[in-house]
C-alpha positions as semicolon CSV with decimal commas, in nm:
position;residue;x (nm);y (nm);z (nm)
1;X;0,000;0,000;0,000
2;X;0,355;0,246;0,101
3;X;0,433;0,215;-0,261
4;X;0,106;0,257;-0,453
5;X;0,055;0,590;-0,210
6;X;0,422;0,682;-0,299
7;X;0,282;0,646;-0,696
8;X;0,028;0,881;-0,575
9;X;0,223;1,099;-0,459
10;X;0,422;1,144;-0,764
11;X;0,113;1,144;-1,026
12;X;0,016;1,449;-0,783
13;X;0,368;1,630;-0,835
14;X;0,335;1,584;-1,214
15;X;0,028;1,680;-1,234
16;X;0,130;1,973;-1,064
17;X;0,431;1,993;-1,268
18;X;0,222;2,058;-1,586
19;X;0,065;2,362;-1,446
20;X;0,362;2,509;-1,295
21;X;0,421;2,805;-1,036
22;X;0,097;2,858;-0,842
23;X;-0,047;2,562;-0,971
24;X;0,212;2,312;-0,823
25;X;0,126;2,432;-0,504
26;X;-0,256;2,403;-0,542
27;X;-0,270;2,086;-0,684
28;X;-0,058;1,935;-0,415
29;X;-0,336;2,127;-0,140
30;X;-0,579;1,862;-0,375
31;X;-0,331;1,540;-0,326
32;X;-0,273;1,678;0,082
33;X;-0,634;1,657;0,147
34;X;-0,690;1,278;-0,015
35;X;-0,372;1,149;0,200
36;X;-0,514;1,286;0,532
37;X;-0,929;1,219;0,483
38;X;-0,899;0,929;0,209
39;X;-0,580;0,750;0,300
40;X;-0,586;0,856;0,631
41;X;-0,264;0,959;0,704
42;X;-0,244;1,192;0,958
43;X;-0,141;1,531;0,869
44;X;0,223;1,698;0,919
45;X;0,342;2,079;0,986
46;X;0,309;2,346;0,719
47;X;0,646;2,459;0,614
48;X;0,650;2,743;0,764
49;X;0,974;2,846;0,851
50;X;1,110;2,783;0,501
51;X;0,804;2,992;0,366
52;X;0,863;3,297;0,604
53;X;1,242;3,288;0,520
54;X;1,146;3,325;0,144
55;X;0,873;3,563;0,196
56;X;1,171;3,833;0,412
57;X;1,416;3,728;0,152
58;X;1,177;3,789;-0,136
59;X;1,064;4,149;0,023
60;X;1,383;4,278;0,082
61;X;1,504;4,192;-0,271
62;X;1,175;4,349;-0,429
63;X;1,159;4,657;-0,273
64;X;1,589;4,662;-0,391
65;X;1,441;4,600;-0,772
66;X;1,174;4,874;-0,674
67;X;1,459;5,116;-0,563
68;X;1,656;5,058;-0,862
69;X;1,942;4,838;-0,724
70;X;1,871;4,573;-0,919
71;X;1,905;4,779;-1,259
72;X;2,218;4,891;-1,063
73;X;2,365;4,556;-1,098
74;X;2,255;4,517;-1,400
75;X;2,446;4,787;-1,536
76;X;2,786;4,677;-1,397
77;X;2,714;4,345;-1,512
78;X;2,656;4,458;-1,837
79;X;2,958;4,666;-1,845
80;X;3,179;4,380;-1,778
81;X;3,052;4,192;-2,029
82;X;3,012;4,453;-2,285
83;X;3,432;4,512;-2,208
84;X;3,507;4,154;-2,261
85;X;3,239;4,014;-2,526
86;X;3,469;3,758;-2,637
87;X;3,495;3,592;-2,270
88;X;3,103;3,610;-2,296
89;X;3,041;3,221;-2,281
90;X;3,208;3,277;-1,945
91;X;3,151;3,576;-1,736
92;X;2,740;3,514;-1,832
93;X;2,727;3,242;-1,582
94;X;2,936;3,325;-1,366
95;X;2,699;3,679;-1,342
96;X;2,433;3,497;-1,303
97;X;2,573;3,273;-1,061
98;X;2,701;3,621;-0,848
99;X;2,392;3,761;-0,885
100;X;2,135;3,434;-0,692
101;X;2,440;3,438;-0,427
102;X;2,344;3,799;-0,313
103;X;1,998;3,806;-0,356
104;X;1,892;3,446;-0,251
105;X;1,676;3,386;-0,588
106;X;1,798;3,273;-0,947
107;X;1,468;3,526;-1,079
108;X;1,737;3,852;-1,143
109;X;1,824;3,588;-1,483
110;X;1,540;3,764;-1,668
111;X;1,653;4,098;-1,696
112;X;2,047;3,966;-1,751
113;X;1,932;3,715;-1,979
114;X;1,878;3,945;-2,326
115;X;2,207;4,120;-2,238
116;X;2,409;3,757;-2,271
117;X;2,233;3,647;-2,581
118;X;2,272;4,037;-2,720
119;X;2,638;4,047;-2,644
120;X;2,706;3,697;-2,755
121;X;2,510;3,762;-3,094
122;X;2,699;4,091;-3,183
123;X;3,020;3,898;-3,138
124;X;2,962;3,576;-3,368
125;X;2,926;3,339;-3,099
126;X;2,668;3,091;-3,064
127;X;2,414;3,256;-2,791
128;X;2,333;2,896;-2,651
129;X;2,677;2,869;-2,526
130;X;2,658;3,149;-2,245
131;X;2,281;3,153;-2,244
132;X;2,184;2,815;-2,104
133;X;2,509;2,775;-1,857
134;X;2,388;3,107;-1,743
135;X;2,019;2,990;-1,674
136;X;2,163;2,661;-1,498
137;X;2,416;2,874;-1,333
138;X;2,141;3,127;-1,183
139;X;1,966;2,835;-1,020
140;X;2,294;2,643;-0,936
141;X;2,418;2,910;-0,705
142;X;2,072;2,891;-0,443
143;X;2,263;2,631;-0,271
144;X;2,543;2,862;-0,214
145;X;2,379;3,132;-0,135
146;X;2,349;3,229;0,279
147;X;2,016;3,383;0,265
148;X;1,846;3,097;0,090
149;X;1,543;2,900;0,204
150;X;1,740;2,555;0,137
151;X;2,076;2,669;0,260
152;X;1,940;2,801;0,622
153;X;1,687;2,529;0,651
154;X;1,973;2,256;0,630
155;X;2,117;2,477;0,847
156;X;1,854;2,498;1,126
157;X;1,799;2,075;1,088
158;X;2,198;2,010;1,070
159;X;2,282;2,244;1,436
160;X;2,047;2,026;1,608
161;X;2,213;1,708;1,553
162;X;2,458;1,575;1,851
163;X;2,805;1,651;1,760
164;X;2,720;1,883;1,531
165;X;2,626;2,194;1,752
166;X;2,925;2,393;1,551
167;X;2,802;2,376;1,226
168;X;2,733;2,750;1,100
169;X;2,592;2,943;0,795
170;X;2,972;3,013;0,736
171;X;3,078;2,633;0,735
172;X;2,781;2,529;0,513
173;X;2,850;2,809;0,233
174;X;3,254;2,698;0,233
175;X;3,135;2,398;0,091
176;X;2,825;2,518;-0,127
177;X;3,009;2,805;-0,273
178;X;3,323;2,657;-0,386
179;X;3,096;2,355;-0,504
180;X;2,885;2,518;-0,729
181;X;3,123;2,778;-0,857
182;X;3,337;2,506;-0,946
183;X;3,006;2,345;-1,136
184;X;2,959;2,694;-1,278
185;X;3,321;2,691;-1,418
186;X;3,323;2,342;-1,515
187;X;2,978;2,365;-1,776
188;X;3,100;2,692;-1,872
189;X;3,423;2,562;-1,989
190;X;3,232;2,263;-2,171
191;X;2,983;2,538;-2,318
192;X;3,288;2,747;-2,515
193;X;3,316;2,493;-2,798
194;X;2,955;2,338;-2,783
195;X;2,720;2,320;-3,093
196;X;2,777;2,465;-3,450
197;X;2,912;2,844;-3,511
198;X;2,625;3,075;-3,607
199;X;2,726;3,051;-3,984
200;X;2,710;2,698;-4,004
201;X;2,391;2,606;-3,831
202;X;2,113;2,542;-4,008
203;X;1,789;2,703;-3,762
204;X;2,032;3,028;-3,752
205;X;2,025;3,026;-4,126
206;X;1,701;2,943;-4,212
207;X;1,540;3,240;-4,018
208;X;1,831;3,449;-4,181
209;X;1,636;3,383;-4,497
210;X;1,292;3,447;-4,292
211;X;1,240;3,888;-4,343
212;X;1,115;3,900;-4,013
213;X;1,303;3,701;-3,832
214;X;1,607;3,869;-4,042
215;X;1,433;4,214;-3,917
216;X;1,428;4,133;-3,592
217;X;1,794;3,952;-3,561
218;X;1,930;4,290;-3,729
219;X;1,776;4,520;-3,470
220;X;1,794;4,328;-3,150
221;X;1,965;4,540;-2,939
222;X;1,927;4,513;-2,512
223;X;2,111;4,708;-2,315
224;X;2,052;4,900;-1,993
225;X;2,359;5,160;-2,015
226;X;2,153;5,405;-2,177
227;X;1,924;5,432;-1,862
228;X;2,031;5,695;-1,591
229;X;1,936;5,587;-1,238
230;X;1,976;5,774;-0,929
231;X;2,222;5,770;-0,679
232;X;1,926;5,564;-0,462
233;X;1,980;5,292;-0,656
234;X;2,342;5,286;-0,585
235;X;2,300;5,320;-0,227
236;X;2,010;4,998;-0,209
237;X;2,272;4,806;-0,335
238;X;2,554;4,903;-0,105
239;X;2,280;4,879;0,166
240;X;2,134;4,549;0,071
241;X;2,552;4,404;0,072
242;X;2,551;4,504;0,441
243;X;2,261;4,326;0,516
244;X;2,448;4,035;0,401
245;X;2,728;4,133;0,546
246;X;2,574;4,141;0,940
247;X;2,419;3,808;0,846
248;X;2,732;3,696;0,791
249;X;2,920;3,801;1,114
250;X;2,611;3,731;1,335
251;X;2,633;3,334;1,155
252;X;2,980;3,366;1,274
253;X;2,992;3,503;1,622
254;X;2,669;3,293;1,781
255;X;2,729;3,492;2,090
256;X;2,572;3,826;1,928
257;X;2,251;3,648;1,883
258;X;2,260;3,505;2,227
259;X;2,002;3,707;2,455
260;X;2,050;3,637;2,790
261;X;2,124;3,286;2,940
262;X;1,907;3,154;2,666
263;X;2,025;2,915;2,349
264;X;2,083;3,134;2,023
265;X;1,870;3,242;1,848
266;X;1,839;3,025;1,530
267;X;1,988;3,128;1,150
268;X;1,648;3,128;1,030
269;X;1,515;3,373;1,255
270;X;1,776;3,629;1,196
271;X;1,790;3,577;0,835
272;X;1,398;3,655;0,823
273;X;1,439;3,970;1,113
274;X;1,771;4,108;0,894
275;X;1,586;4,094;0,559
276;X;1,283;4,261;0,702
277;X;1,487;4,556;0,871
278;X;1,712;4,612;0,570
279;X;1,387;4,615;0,357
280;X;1,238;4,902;0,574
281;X;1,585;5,048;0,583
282;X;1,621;5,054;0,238
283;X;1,266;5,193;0,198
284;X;1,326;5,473;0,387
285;X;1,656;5,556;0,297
286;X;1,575;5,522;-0,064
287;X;1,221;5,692;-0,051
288;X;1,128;5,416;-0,246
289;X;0,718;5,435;-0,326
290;X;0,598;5,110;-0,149
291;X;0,305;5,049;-0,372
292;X;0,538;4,986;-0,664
293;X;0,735;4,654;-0,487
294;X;0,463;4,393;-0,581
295;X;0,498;4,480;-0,940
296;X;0,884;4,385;-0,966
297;X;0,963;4,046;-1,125
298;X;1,125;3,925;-0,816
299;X;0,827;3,964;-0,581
300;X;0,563;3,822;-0,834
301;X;0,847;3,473;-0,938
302;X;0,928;3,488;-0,522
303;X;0,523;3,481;-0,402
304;X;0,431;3,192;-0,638
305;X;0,799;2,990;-0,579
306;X;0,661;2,999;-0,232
307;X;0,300;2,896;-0,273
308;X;0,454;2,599;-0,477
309;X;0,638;2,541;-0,156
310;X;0,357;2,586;0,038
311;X;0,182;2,270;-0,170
312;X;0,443;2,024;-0,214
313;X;0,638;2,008;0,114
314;X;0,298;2,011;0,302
315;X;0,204;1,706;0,101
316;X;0,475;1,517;0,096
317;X;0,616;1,572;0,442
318;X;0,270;1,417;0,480
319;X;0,330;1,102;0,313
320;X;0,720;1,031;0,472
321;X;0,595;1,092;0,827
322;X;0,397;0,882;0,738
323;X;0,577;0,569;0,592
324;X;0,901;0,666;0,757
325;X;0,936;0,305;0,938
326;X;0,872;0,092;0,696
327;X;1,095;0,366;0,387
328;X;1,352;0,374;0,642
329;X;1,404;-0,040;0,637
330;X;1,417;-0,061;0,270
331;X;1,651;0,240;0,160
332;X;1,913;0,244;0,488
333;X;2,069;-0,047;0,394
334;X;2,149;0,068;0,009
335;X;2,239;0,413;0,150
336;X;2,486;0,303;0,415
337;X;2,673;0,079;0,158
338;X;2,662;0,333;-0,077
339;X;2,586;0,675;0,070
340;X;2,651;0,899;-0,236
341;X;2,360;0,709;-0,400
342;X;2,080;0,986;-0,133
343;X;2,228;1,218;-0,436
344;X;1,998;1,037;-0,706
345;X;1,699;1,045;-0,448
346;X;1,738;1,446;-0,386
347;X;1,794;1,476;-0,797
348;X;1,471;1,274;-0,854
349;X;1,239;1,496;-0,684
350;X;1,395;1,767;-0,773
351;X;1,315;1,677;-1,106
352;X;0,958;1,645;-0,984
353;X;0,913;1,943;-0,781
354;X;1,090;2,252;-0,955
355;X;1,254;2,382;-0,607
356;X;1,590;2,367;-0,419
357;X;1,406;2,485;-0,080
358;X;1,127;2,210;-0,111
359;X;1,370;1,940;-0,188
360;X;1,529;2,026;0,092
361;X;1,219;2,036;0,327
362;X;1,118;1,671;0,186
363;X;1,401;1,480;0,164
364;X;1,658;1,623;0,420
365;X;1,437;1,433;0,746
366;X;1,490;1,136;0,553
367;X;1,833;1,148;0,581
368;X;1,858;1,194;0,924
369;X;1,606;0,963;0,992
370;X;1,808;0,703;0,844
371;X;2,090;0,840;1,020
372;X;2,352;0,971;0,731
373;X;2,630;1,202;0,867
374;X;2,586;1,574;0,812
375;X;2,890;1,554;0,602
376;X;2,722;1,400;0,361
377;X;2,435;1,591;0,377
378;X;2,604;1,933;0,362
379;X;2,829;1,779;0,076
380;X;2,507;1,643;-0,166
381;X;2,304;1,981;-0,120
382;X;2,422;2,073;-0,481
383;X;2,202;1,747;-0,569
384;X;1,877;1,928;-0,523
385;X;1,901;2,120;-0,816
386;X;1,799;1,882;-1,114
387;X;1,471;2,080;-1,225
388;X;1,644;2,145;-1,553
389;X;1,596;1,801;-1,641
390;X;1,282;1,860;-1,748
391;X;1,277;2,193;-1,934
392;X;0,977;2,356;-1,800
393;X;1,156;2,620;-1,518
394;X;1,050;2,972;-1,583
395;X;1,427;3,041;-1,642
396;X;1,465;2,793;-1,952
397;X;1,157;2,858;-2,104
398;X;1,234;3,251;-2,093
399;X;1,599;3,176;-2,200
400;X;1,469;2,973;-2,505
401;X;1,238;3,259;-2,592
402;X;1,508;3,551;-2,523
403;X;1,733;3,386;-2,820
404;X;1,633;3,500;-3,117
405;X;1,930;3,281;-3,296
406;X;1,739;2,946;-3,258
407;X;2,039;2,783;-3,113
408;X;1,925;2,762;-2,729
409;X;1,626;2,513;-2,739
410;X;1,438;2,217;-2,651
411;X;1,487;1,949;-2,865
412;X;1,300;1,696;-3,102
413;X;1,297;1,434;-2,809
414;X;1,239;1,704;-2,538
415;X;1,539;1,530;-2,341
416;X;1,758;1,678;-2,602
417;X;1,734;2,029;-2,514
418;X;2,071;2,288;-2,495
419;X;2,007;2,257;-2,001
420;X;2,077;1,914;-2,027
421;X;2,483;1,877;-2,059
422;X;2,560;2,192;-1,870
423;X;2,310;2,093;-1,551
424;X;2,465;1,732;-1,568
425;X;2,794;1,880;-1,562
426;X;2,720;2,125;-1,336
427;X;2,558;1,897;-1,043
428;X;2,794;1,634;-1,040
429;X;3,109;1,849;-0,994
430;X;2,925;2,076;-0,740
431;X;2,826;1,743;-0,527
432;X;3,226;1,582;-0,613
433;X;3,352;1,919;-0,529
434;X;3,106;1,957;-0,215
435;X;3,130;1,576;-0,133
436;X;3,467;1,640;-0,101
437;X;3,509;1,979;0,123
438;X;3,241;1,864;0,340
439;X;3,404;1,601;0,513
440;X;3,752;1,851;0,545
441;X;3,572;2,113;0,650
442;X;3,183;2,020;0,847
């Protein structure tokens, strides 16, 4: 019966899956409620410390896109790459991959995005090759990011572990970041010499010979230099980099969050209280009109990321509370003889679920539960980003759409599309990389 309700529970995530966004959240409310009053399991905790971490996170970065600091970063990433078009195919990524580590969220890539595939174009070099490492590089970098749901939710799970009680924000990100930015160099170096120059591919050619596709390859032009912004914008930005700099030092020092003779207080809490000040900070410092943050890109992508998240971890915390005695019987024995293998369980649902921080919320109780070291843990959390398996993330979709070339697609067999290679490649040196550090460092 475990296994035809574990079916169940992934029809309900693909099903979800097809909707996307909002929908994968509301669909999984529709499998919750048939677990608890149809198959009677009883019900588990709402995420809600994941969800209130991305809801401080997601405010603080809107009302920095609201004050202009985003298009502030935009510029100077733009200016590097406009200085050094021909190193294109690398810096994209690796801006992409900058840009999630500050602000917590790979949803920035869509104003970046057209800049890569601009620059690339004007140079002769085939736009797929920065464009899609730079998508899988935006979403690669969550798990190195400090103010990210999954990051301080392993975090606050890890700290309460006996023997672990040192593990900090600062010892988690020395493995994640060097992980993933070695990922992000790795498919980045692959992507230089991938697929056919522009003159010898046949889509590029075809709509070459197409007027309006010829039109609109001729006069494609995105930049964001042009723009003047006010010195607000620049002074979000600087305040929004202290922010994460006090996180930072608090993570570091647990005896500044220490109030009294009580235990600290926990990452997660002063992740969600530091985003919130800064926010209002920023605000007020800024004069930013409140009433124009919901409109921003990140606050709209950030609200329904986290009503997905609302959906799925709800539902299938559900189910392995539920089944955890019997799961834990059949998969500790594989995992203890081969303990890298929880990486192809975390990829799988990642797959499924289209999110780092719910993952995380589903699948890092199960390790503990069947009692794998933090180590491990710490060292595999690369392995939760395989949602560009499938190509339906917002990112790849608007990536594919942003390239007006044709080269940066999904292929004939839908497998086939230009994510695949560069996520593969990306992953599995993050987790050898992170795999590796953990154990030196955790």
């Amino acid at each position: 019966m475990l296994y035809l309700e574990f079916l169940f529970l992934l029809i309900m995530l693909y099903i979800g899956s097809r909707f996307g966004g909002v929908g994968l959240g509301v669909v999984s409310g529709i499998g919750l409620l048939i677990e608890v009053f149809v198959l009677r399991m009883p019900p588990s905790s709402p995420p809600i410390d994941v969800m209130l971490i991305i809801i401080a996170v997601v405010t603080c970065a809107s009302i920095l896109e609201a004050a202009g600091g985003l298009k502030y970063m935009l510029q100077i990433a733009e200016r590097i790459l406009r200085r050094n078009p021909k190193m294109v195919t690398i810096l994209g990524p690796l801006v992409t991959y900058i840009m999630t580590l500050m602000l917590g969220t790979g949803h920035a890539v869509y104003t970046i995005m057209p800049i890569i595939g601009d620059v690339a174009l004007k140079n002769g070099i085939r736009p797929e090759r920065p464009m899609a490492a730079a998508s899988v590089s935006s979403q690669l970098g969550i798990t190195g990011s400090p103010i990210s749901a999954a990051v301080v939710y392993y975090l606050t799970q890890i700290v309460e572990l006996p023997g672990y009680e040192h593990v900090t924000l600062l010892s988690i990100v020395a493995v994640t970041i060097p992980a993933t930015l070695a990922g992000v160099i790795m498919m980045s170096l692959y992507s230089l010499r991938r697929g056919k120059e522009l003159k010898d591919d046949p889509e590029y050619q075809r709509r070459l010979q197409d007027p309006i596709w010829k039109d609109r390859i001729a006069n494609t032009t995105s930049t964001t230099l042009n723009e003047a912004l006010p010195s607000s914008a620049r002074n979000a930005v600087l305040l929004f980099i202290l922010a994460l700099v006090i996180i930072v030092i608090v993570a570091i020092f647990p005896e500044v969050r220490t109030i009294g003779e009580n235990k600290a207080i926990s990452m997660g809490i002063i992740i969600q209280m530091m985003m919130l000040a800064f926010g209002g900070i920023i605000l007020v410092a800024t004069k930013t009109n409140p009433q124009t943050v919901p409109n921003g890109v990140v606050f709209k992508s950030g609200m329904v990321a986290m009503i997905a998240i609302f959906g799925i971890a709800w539902m299938s915390d559900t189910y392995f509370q539920y089944a955890m005695p019997s799961f834990k019987a059949g998969v500790t024995e594989m995992v203890q003889s081969y303990p890298w293998s929880f990486a192809f369980a975390l990829f799988a649902v990642s797959v499924v679920i289209n999110s780092q921080a719910a993952t995380g919320r589903m699948m890092l109780p199960v390790g503990l539960a069947i009692g794998l070291p933090a180590p491990l843990l710490i060292g595999l959390l690369p392995a939760t980003y395989g949602y560009f398996f499938i190509p339906n993330y917002p990112s790849d979709i608007a990536t594919v759409n942003f390239d007006v070339t044709g080269t940066t697609k999904i292929g004939k067999y839908y497998f086939n599309h230009s994510f695949m290679v560069p996520g593969l490649i990306g992953v599995i040196t993050a987790c050898f990389v992170g795999y590796t550090l953990a154990y030196a460092i955790i």
